[in-house]
PDBQT receptor file of N, H, CA, C and O in Angstrom, charges set to zero:
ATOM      1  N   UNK A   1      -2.074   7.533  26.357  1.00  0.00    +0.000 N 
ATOM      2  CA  UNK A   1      -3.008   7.900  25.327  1.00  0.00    +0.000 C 
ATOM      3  C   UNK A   1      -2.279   8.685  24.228  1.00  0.00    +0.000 C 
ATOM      4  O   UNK A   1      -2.632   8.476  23.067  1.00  0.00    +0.000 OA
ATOM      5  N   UNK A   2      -1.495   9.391  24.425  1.00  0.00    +0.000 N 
ATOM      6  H   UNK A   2      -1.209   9.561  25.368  1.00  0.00    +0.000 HD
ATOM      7  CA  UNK A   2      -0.742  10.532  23.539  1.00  0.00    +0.000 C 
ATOM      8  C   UNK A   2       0.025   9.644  22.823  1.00  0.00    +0.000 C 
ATOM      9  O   UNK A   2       0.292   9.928  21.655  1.00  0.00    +0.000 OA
ATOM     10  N   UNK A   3       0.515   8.401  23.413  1.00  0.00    +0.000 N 
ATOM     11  H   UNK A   3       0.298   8.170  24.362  1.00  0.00    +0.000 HD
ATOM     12  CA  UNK A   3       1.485   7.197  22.315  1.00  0.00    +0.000 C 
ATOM     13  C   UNK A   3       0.698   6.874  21.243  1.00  0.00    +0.000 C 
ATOM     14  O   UNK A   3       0.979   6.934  20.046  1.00  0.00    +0.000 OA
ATOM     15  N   UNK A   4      -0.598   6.429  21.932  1.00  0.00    +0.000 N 
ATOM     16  H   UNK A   4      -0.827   6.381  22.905  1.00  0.00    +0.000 HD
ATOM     17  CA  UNK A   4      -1.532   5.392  20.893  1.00  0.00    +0.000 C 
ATOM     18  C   UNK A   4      -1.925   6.490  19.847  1.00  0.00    +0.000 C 
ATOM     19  O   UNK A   4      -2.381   6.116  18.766  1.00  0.00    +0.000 OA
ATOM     20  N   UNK A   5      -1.754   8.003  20.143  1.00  0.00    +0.000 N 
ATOM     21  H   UNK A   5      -1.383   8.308  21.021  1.00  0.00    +0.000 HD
ATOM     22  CA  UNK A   5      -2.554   8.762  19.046  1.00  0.00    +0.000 C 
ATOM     23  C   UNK A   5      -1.549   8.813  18.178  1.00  0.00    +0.000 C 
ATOM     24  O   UNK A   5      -1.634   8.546  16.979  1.00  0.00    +0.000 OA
ATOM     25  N   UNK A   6      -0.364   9.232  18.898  1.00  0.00    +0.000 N 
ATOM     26  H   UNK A   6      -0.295   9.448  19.872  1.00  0.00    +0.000 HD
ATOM     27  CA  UNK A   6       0.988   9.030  17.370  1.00  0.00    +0.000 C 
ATOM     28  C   UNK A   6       1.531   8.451  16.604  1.00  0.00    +0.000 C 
ATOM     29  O   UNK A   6       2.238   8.691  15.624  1.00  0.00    +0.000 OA
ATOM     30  N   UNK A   7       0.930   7.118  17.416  1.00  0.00    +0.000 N 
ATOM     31  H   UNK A   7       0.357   6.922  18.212  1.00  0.00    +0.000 HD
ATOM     32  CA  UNK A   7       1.229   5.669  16.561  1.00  0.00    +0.000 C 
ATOM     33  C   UNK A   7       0.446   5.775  15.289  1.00  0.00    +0.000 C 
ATOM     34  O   UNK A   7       0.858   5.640  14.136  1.00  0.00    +0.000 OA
ATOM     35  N   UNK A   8      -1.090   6.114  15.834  1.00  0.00    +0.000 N 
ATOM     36  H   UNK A   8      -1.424   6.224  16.770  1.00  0.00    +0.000 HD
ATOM     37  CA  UNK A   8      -2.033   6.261  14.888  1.00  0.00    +0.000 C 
ATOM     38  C   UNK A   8      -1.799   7.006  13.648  1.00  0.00    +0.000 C 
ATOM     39  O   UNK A   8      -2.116   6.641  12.516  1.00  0.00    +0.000 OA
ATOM     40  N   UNK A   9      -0.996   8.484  14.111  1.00  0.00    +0.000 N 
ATOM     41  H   UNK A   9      -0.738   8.781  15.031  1.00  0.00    +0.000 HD
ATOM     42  CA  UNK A   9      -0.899   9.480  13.012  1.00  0.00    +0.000 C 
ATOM     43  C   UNK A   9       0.422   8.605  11.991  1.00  0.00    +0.000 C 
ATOM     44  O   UNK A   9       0.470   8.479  10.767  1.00  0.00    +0.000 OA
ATOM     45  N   UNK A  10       1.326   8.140  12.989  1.00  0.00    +0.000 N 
ATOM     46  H   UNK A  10       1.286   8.242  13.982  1.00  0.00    +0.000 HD
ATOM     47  CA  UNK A  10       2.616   7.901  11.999  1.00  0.00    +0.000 C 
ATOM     48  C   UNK A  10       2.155   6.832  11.070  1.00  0.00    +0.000 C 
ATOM     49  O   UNK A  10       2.507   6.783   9.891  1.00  0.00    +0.000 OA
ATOM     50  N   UNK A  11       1.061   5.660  11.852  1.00  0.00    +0.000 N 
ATOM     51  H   UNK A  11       0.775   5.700  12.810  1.00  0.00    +0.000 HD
ATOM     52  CA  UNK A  11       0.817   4.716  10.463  1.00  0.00    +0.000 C 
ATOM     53  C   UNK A  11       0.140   5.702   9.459  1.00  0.00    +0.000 C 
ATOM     54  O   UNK A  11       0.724   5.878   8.389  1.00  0.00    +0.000 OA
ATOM     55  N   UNK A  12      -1.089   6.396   9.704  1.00  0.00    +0.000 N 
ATOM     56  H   UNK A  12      -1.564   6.253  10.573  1.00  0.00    +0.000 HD
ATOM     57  CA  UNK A  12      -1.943   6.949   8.695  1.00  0.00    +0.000 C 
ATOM     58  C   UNK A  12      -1.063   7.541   7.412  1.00  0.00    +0.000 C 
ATOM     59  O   UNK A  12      -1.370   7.457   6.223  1.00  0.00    +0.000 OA
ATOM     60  N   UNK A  13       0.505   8.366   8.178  1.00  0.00    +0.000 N 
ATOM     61  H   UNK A  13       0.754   8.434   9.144  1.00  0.00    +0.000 HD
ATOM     62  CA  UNK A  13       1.411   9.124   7.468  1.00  0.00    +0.000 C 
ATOM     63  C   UNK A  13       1.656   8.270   6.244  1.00  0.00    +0.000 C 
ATOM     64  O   UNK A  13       1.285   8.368   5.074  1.00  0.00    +0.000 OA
ATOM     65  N   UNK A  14       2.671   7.091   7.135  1.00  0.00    +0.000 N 
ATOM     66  H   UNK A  14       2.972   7.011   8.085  1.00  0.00    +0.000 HD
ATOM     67  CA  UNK A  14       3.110   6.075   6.215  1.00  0.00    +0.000 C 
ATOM     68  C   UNK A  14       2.664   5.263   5.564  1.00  0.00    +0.000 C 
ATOM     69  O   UNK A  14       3.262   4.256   5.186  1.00  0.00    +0.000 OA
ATOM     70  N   UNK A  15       1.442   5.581   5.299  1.00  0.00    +0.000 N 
ATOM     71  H   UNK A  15       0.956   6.399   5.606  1.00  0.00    +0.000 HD
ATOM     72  CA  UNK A  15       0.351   4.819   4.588  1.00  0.00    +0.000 C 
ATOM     73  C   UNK A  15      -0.111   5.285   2.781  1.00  0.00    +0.000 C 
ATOM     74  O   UNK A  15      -0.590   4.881   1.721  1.00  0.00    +0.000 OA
ATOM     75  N   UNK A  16       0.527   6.512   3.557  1.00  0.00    +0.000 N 
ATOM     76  H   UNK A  16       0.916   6.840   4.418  1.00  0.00    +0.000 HD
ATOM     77  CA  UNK A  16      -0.017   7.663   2.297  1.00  0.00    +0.000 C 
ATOM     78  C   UNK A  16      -1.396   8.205   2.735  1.00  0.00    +0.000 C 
ATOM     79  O   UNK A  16      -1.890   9.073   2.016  1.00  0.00    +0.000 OA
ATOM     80  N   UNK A  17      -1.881   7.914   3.513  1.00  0.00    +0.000 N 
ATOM     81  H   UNK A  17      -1.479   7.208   4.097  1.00  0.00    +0.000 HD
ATOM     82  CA  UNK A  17      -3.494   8.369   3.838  1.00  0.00    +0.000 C 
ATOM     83  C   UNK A  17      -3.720   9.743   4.958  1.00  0.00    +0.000 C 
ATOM     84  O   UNK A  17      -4.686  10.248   5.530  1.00  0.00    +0.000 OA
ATOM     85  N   UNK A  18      -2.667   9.926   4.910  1.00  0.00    +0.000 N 
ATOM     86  H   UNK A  18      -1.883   9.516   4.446  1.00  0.00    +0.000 HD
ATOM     87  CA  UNK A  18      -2.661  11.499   6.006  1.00  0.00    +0.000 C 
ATOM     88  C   UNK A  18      -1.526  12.000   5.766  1.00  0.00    +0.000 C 
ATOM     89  O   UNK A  18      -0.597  11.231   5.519  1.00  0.00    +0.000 OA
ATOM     90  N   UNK A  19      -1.340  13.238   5.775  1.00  0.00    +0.000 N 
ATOM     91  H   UNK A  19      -2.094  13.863   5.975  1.00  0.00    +0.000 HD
ATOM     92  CA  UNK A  19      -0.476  14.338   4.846  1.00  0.00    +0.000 C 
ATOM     93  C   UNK A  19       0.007  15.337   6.143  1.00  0.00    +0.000 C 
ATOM     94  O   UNK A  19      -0.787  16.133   6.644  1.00  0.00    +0.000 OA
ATOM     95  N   UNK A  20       1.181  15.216   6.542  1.00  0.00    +0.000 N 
ATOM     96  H   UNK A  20       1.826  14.569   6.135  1.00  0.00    +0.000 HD
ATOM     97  CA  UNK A  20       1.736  16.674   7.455  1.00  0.00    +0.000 C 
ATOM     98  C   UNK A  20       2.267  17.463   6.888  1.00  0.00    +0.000 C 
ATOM     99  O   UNK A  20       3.498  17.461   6.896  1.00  0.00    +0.000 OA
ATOM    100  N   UNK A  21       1.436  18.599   6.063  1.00  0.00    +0.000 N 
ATOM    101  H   UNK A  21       0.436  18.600   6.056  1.00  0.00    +0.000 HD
ATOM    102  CA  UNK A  21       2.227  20.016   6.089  1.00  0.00    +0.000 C 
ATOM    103  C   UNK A  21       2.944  20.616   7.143  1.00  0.00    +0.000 C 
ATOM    104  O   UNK A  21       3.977  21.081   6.663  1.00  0.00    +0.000 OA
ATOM    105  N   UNK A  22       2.889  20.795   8.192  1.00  0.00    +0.000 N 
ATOM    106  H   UNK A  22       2.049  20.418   8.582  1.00  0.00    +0.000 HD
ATOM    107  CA  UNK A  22       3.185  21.239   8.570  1.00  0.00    +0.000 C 
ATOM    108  C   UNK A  22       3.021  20.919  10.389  1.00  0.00    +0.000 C 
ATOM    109  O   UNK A  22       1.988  20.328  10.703  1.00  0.00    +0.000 OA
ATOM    110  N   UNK A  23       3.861  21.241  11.375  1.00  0.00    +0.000 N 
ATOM    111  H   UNK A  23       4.700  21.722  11.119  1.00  0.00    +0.000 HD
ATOM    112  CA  UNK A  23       4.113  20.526  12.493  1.00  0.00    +0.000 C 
ATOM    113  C   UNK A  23       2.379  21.014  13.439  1.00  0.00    +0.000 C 
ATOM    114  O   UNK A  23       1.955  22.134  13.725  1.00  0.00    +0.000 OA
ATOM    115  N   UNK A  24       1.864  19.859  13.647  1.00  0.00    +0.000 N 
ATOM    116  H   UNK A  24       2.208  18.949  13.415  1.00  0.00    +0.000 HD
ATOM    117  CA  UNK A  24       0.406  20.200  14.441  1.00  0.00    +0.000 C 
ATOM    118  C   UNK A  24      -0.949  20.211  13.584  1.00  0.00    +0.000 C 
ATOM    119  O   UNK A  24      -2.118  20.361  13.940  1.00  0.00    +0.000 OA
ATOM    120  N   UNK A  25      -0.243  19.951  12.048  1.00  0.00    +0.000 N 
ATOM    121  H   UNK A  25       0.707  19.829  11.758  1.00  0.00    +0.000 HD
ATOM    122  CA  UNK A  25      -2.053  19.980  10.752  1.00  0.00    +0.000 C 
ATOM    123  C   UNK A  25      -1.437  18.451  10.631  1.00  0.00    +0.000 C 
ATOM    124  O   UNK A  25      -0.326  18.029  10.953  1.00  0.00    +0.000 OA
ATOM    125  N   UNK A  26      -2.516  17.813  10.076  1.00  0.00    +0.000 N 
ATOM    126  H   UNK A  26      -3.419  18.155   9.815  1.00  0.00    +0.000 HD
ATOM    127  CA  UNK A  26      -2.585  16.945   9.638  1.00  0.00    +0.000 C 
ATOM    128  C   UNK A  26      -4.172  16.829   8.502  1.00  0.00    +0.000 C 
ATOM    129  O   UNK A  26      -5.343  17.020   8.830  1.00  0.00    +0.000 OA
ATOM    130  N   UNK A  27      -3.630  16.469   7.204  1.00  0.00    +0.000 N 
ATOM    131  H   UNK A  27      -2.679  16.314   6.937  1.00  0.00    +0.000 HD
ATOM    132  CA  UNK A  27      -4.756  16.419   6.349  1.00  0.00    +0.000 C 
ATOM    133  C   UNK A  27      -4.537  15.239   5.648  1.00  0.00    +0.000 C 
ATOM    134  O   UNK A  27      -3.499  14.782   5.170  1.00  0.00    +0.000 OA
ATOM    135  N   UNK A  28      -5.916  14.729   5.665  1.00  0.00    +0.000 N 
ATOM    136  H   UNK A  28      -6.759  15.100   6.053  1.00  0.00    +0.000 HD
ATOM    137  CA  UNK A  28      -5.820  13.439   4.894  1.00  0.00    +0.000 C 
ATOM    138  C   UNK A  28      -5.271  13.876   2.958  1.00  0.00    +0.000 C 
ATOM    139  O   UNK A  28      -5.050  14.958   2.416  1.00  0.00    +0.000 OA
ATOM    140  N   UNK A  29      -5.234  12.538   2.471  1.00  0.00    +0.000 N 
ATOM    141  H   UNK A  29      -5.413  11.658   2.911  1.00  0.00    +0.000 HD
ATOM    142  CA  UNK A  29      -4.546  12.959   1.343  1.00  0.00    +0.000 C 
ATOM    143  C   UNK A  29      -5.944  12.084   0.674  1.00  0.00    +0.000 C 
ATOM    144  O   UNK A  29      -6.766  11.454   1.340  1.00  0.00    +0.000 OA
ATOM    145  N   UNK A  30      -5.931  12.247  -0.756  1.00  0.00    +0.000 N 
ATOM    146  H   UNK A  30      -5.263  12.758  -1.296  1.00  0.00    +0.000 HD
ATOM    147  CA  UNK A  30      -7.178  11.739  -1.524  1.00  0.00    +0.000 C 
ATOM    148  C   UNK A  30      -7.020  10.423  -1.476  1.00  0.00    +0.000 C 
ATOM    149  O   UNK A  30      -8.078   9.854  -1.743  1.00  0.00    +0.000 OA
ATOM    150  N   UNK A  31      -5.862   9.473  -1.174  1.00  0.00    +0.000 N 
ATOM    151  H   UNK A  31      -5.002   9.935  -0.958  1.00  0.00    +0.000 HD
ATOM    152  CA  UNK A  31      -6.325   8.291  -1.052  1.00  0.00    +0.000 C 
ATOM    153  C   UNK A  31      -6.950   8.028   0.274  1.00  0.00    +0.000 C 
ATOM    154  O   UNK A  31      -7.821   7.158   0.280  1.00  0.00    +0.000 OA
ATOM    155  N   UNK A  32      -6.713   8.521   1.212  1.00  0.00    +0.000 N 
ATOM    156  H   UNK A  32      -6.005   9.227   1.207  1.00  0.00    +0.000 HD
ATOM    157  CA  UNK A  32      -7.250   8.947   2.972  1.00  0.00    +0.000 C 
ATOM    158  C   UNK A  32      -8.616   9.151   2.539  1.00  0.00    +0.000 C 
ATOM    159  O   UNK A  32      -9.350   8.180   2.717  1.00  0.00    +0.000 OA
ATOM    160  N   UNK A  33      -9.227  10.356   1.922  1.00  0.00    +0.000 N 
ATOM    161  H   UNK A  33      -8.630  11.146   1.778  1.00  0.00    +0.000 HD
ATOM    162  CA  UNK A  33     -10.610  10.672   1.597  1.00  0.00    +0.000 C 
ATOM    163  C   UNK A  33     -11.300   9.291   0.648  1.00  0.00    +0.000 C 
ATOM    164  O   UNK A  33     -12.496   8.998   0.640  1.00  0.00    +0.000 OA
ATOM    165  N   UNK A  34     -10.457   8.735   0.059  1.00  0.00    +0.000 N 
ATOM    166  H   UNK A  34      -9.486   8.973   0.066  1.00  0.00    +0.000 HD
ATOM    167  CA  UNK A  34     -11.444   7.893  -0.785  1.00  0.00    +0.000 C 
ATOM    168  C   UNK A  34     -11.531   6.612   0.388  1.00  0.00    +0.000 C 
ATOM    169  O   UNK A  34     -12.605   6.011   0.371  1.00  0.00    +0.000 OA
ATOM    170  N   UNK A  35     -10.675   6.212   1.240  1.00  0.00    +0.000 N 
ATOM    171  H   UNK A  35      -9.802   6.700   1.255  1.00  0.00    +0.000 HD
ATOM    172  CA  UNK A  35     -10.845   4.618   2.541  1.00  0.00    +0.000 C 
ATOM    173  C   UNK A  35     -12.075   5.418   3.229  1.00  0.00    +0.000 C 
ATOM    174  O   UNK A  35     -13.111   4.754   3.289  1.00  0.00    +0.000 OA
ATOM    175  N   UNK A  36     -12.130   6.544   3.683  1.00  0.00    +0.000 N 
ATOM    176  H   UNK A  36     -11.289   7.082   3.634  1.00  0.00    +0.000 HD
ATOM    177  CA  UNK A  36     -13.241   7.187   4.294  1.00  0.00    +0.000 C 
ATOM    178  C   UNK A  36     -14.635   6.740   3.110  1.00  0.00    +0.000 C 
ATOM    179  O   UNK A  36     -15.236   5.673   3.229  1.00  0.00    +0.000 OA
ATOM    180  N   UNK A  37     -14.846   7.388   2.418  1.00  0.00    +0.000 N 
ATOM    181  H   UNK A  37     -14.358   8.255   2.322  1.00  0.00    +0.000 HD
ATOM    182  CA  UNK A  37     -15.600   7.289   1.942  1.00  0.00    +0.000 C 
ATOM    183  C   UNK A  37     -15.933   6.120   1.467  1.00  0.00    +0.000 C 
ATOM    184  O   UNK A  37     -17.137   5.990   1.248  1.00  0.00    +0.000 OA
ATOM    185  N   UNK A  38     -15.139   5.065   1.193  1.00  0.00    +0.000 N 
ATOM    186  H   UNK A  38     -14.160   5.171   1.371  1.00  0.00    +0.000 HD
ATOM    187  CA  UNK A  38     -15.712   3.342   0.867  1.00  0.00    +0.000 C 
ATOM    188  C   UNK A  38     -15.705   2.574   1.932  1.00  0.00    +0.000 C 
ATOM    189  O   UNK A  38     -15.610   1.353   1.804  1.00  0.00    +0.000 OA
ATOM    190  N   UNK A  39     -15.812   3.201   3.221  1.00  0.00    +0.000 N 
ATOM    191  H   UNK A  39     -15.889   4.193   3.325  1.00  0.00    +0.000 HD
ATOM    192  CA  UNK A  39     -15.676   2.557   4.116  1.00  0.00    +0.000 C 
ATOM    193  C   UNK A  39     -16.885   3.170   5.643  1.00  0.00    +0.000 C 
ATOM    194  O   UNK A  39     -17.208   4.329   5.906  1.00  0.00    +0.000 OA
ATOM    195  N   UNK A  40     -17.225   2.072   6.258  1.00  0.00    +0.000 N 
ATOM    196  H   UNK A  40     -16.962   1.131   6.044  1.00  0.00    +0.000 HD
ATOM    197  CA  UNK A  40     -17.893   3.278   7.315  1.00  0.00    +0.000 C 
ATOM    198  C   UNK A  40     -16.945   4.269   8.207  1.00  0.00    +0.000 C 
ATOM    199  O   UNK A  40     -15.748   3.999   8.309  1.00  0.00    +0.000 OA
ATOM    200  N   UNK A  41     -17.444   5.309   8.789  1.00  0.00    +0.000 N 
ATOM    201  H   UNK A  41     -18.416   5.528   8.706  1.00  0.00    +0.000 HD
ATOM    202  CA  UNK A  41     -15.770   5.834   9.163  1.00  0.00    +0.000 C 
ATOM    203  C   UNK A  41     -15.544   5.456  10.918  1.00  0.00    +0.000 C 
ATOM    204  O   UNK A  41     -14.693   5.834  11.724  1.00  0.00    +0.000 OA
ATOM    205  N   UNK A  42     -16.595   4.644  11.028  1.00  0.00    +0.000 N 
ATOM    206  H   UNK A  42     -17.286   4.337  10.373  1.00  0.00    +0.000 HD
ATOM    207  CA  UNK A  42     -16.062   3.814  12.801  1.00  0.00    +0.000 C 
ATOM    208  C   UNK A  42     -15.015   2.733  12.628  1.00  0.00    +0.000 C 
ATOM    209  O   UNK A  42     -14.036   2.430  13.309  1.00  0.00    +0.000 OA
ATOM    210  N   UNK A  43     -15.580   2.193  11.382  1.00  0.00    +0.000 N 
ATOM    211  H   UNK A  43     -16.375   2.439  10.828  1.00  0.00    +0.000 HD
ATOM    212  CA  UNK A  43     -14.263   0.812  10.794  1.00  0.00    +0.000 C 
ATOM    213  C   UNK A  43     -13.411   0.812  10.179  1.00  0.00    +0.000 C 
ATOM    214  O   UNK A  43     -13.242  -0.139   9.416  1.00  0.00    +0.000 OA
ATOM    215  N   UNK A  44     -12.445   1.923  10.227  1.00  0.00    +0.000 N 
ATOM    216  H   UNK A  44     -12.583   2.696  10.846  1.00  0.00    +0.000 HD
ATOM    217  CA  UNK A  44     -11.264   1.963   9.539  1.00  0.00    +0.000 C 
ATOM    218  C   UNK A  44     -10.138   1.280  10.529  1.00  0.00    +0.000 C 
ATOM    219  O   UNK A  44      -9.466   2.103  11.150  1.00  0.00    +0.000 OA
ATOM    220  N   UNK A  45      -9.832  -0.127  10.767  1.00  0.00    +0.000 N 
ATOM    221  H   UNK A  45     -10.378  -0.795  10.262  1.00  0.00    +0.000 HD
ATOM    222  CA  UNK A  45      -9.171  -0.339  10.873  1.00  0.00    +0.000 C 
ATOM    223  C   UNK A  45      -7.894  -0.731  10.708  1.00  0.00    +0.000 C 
ATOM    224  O   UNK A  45      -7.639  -0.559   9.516  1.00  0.00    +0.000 OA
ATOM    225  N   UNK A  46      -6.510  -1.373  11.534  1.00  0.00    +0.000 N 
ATOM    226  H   UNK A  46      -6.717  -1.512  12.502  1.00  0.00    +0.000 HD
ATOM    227  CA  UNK A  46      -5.063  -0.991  11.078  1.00  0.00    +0.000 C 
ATOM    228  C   UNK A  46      -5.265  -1.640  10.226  1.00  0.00    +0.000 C 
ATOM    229  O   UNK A  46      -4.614  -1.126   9.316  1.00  0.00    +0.000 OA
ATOM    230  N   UNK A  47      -6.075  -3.040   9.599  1.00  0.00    +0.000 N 
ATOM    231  H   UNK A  47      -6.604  -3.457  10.339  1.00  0.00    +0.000 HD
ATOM    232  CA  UNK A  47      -5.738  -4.257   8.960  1.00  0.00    +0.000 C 
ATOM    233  C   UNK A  47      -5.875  -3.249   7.656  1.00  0.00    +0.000 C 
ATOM    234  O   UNK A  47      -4.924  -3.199   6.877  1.00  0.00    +0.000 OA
ATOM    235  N   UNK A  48      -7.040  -2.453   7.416  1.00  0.00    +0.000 N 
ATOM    236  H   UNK A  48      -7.812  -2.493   8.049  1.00  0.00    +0.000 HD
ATOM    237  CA  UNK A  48      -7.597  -1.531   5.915  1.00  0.00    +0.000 C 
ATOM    238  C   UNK A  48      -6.046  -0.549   6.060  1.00  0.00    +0.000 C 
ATOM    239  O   UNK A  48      -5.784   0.127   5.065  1.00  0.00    +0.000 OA
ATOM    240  N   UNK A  49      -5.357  -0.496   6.887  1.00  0.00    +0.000 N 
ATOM    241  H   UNK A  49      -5.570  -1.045   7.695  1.00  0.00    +0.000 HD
ATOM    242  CA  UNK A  49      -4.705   1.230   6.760  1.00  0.00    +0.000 C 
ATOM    243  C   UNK A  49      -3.103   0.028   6.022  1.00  0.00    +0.000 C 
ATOM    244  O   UNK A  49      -2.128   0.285   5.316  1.00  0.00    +0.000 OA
ATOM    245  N   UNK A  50      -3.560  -1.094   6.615  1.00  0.00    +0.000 N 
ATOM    246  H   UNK A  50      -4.352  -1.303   7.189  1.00  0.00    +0.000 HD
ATOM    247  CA  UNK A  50      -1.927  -1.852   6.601  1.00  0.00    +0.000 C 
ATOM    248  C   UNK A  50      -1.667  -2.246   5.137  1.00  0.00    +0.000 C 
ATOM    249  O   UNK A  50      -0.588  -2.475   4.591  1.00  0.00    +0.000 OA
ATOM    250  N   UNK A  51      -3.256  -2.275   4.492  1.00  0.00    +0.000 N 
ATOM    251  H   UNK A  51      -4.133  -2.088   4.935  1.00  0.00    +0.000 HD
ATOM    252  CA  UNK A  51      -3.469  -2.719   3.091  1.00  0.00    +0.000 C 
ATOM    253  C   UNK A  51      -3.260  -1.785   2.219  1.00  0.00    +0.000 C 
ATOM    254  O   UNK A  51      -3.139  -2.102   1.035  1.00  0.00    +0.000 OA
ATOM    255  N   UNK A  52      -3.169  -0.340   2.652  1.00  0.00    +0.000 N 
ATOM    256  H   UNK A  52      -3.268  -0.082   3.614  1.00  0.00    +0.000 HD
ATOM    257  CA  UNK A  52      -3.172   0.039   1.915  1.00  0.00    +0.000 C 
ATOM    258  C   UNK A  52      -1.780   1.337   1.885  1.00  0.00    +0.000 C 
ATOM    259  O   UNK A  52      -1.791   2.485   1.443  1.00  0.00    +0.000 OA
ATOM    260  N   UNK A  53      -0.813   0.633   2.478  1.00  0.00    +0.000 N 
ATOM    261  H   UNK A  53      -0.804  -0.300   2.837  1.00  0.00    +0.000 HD
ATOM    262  CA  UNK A  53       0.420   0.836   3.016  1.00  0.00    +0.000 C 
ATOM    263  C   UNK A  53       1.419   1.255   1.126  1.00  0.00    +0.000 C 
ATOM    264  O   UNK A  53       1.471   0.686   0.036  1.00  0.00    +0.000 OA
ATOM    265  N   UNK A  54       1.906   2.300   1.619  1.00  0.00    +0.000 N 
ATOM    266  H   UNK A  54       1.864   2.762   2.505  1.00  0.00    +0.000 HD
ATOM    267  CA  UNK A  54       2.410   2.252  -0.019  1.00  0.00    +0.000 C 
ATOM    268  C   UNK A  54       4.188   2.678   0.423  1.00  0.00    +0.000 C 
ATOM    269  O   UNK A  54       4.732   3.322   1.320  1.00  0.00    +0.000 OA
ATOM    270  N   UNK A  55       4.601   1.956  -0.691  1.00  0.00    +0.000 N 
ATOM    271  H   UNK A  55       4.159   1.432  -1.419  1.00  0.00    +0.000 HD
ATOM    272  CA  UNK A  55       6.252   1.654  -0.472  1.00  0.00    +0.000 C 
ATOM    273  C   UNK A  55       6.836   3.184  -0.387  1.00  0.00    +0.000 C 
ATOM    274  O   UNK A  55       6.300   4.108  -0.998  1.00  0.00    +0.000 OA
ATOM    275  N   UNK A  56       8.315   3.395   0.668  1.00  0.00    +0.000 N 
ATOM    276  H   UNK A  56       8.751   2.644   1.165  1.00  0.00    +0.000 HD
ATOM    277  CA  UNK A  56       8.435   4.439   0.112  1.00  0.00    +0.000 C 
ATOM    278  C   UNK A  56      10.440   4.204  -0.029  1.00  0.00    +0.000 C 
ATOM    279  O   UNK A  56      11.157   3.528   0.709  1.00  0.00    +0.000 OA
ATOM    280  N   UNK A  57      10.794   4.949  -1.099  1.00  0.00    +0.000 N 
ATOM    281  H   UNK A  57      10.212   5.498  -1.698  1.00  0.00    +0.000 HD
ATOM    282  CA  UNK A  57      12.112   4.581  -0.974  1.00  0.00    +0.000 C 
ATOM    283  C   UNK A  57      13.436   5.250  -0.435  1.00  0.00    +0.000 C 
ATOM    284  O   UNK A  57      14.498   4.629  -0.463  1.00  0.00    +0.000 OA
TER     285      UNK A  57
């Protein structure tokens, strides 16, 4: 269970949609708050998080 949750956090990270200040917070970032909000928040799935995946270099 502790894999599947970090998997979870590291896509959300690399998505741009969840923000780690700091080791143990995690805050969504305003593009995170806006998929919440155009979305119901039971159906955020990977396919919405994969779409909205932003490059990093």
């Amino acid at each position: 269970m502790r894999n599947r949750v970090s998997f979870a956090l590291s896509d959300l990270a690399i998505s741009g949609l969840l923000d780690r200040p700091k080791r143990g917070l995690y805050l969504p970032t305003s593009r995170g708050q806006e998929l919440i909000r155009n979305t119901n928040k039971k159906k955020v799935t990977k396919r919405k998080i994969d779409r909205s995946k932003k490059i990093k270099i």
